[in-house]
Backbone as CSV, one residue per row, in Angstrom:
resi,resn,N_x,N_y,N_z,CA_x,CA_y,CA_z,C_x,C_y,C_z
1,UNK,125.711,261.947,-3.165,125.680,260.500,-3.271,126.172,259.890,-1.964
2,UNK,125.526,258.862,-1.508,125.785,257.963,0.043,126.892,257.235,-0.378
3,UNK,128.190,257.628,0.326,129.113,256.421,0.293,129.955,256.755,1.812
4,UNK,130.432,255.304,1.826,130.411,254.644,2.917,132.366,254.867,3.151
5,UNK,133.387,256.206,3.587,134.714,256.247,3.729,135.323,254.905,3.892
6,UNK,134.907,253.678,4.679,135.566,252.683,4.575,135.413,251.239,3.796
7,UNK,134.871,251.329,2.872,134.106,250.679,1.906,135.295,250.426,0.931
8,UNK,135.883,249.521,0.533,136.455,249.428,-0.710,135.989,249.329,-1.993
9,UNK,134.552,249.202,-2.230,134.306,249.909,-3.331,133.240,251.139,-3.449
10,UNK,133.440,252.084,-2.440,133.486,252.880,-2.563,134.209,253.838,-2.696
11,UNK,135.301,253.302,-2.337,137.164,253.994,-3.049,137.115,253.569,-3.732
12,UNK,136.684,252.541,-4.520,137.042,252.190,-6.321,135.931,253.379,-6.985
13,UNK,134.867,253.263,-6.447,133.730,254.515,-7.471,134.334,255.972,-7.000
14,UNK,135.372,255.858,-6.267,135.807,257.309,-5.793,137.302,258.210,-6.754
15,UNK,137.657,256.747,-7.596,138.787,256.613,-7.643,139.720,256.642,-6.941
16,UNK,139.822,255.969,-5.750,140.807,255.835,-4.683,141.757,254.937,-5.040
17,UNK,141.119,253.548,-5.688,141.576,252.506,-5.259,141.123,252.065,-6.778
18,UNK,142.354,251.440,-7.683,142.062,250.935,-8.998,141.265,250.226,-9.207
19,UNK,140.840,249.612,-10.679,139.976,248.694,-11.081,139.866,248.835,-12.539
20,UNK,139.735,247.480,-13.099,139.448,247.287,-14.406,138.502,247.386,-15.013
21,UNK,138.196,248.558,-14.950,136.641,248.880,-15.406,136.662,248.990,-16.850
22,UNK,134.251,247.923,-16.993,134.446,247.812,-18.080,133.281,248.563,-18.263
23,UNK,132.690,249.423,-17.772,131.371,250.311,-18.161,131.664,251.214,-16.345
24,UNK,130.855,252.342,-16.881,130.346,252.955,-16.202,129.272,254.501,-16.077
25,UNK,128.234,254.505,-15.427,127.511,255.852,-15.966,127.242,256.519,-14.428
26,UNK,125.800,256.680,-14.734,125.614,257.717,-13.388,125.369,256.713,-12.018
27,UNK,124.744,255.432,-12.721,124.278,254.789,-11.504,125.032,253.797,-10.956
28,UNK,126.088,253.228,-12.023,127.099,252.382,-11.555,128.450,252.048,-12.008
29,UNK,128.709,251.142,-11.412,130.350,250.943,-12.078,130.338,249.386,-12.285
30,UNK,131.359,248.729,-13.277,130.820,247.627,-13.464,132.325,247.485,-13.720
31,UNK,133.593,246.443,-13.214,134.444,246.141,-13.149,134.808,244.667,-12.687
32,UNK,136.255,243.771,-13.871,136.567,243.089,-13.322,136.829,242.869,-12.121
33,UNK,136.512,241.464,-11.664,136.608,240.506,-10.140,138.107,240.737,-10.304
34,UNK,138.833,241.163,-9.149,140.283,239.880,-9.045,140.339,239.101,-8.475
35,UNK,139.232,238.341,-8.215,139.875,237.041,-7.365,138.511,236.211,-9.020
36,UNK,138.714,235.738,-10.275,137.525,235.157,-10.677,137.424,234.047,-10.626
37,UNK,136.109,233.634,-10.566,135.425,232.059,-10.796,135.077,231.558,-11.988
38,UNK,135.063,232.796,-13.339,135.213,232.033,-14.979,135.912,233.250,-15.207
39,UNK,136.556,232.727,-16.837,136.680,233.285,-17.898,136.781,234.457,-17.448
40,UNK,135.413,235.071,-17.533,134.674,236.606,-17.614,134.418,236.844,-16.381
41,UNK,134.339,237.480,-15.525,134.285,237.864,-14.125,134.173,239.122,-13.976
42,UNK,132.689,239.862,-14.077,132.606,241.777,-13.458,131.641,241.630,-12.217
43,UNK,132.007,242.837,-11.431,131.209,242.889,-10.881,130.489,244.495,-10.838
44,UNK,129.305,244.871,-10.857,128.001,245.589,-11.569,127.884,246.149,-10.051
45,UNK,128.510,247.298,-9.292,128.305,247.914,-8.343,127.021,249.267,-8.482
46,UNK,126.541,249.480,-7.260,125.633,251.040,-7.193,127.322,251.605,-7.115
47,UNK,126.908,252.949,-7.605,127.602,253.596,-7.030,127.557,254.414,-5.939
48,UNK,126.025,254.778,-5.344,125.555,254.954,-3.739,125.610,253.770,-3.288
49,UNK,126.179,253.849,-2.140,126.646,252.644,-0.914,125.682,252.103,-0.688
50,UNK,124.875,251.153,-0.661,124.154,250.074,-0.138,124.627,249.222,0.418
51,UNK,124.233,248.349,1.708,125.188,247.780,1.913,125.117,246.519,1.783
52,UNK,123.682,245.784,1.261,123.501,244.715,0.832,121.824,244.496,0.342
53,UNK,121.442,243.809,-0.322,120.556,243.359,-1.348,119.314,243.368,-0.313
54,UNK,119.306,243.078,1.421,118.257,243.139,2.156,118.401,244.690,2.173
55,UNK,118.749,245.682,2.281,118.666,247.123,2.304,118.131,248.091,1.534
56,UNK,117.844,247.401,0.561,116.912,248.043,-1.116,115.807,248.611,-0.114
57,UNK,115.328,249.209,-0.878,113.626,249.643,-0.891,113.131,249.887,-2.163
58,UNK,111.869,249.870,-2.497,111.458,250.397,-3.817,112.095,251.345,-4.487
59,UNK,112.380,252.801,-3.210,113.392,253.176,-4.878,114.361,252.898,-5.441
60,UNK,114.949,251.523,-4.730,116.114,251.293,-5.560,115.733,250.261,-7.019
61,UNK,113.932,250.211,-7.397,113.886,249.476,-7.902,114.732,249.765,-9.762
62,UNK,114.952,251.149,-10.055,114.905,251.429,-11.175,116.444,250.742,-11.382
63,UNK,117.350,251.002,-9.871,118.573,251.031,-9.863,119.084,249.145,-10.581
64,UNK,117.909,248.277,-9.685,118.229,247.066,-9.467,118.244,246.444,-11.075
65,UNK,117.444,247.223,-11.848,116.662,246.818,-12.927,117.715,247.715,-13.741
66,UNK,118.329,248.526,-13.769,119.724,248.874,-14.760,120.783,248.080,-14.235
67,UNK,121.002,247.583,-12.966,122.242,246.301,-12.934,121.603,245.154,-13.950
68,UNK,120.620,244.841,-13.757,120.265,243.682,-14.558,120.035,243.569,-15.602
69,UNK,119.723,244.806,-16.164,119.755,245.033,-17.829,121.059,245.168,-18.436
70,UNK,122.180,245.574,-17.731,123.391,245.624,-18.278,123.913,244.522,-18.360
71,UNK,124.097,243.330,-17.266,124.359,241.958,-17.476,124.550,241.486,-19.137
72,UNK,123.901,241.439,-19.471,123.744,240.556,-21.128,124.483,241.871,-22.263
73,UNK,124.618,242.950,-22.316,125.006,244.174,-22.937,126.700,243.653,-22.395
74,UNK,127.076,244.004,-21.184,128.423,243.548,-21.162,128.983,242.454,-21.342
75,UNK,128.181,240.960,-21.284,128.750,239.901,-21.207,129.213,239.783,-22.985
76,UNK,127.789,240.321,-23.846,128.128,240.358,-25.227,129.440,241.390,-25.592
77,UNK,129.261,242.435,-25.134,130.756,243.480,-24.864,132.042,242.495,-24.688
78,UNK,132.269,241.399,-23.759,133.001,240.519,-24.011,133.675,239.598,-24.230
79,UNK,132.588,239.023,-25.030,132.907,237.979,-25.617,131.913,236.770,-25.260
80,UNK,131.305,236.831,-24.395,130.316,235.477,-23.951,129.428,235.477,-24.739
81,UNK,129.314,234.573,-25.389,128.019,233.941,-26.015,127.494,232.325,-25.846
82,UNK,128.384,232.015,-24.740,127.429,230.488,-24.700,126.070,230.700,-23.359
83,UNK,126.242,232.101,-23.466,125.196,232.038,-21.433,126.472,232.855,-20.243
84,UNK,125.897,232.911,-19.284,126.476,233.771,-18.133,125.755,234.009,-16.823
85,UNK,125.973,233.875,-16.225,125.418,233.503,-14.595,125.465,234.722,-14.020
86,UNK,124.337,234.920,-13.032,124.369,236.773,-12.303,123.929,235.568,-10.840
87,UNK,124.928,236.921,-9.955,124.306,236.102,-8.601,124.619,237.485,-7.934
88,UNK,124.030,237.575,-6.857,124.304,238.937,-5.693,124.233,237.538,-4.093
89,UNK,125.237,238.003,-3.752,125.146,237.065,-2.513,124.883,238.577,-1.256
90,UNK,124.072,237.616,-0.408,123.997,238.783,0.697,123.812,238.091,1.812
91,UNK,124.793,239.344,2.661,125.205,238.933,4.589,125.698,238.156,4.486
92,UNK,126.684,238.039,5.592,127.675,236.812,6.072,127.313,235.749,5.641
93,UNK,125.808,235.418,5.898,125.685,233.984,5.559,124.883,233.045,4.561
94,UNK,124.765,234.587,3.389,124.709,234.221,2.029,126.107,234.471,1.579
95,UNK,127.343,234.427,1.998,128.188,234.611,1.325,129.268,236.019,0.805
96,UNK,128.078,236.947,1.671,128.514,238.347,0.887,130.324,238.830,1.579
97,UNK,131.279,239.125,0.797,132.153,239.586,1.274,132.609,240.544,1.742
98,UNK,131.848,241.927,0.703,132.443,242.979,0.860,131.197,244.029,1.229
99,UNK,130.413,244.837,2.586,129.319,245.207,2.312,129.259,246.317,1.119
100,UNK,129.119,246.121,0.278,128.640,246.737,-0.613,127.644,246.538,-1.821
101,UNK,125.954,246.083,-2.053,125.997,245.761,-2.975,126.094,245.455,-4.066
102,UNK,126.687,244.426,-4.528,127.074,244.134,-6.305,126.813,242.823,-6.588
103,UNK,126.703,242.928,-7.843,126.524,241.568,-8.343,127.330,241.136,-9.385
104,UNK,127.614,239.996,-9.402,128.378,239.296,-10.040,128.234,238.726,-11.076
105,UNK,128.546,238.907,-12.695,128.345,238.229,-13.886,129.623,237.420,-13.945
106,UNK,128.883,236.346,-14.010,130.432,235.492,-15.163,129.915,234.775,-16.024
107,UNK,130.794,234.479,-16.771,130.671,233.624,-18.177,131.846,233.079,-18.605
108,UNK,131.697,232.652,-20.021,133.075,231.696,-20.345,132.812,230.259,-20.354
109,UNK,133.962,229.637,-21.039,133.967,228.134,-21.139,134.025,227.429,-19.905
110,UNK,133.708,226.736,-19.628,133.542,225.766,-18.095,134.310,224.631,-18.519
111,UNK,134.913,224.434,-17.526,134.520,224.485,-16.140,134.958,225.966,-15.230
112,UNK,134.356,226.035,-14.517,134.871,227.250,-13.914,135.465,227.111,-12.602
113,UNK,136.322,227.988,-12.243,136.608,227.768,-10.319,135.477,227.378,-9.555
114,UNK,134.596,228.031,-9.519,133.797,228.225,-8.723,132.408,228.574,-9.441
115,UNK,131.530,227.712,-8.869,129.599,227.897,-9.118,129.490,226.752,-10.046
């Protein structure tokens, strides 16, 4: 599996480096935000290093399409049922923070910090 030694979440899928994880299988890890913008806050990592959402190629299509199928499976896992927002920000100047791709579910009562 491609991972990236200085990656912080690739020390979280390494177990290096903790996390509140709320699923995980072969293809990813899916763990509370600590910094969140609602309620509910995971974020739905590969667990091969990518380093952002322009870097896919087709075969990551199966990958992209089990982050996104899990979205609604975990948000119901906890507790959201009014709706829940998925966003993947990418590069500096979409926002992305950490290179690694993931995406972000939240949900919960609003108002929220942030979005």
């Amino acid at each position: 599996m491609n991972a990236d030694p200085n990656c912080i979440f690739c020390k979280i899928v390494a177990g290096q480096i903790p996390a509140r994880k709320v699923h995980e299988d072969d293809l990813v890890l899916a763990f509370h935000d600590i910094a969140p913008w609602a309620p509910v806050h995971v974020l739905v990592i590969p667990r091969q290093h990518i380093a952002m959402l322009s870097d896919v190629t087709p075969e990551h299509t199966p990958l992209l399409g089990h982050m996104l199928a899990l979205a609604p499976v975990l948000m119901k896992q906890l507790g959201v049922t009014g709706g829940f927002r998925t966003l993947i920000n990418t590069g500096p100047d979409g926002g992305q923070e950490v290179g690694h791709l993931h995406m972000h579910v939240m949900g919960g009562p609003r108002p929220w910090k942030k979005g």
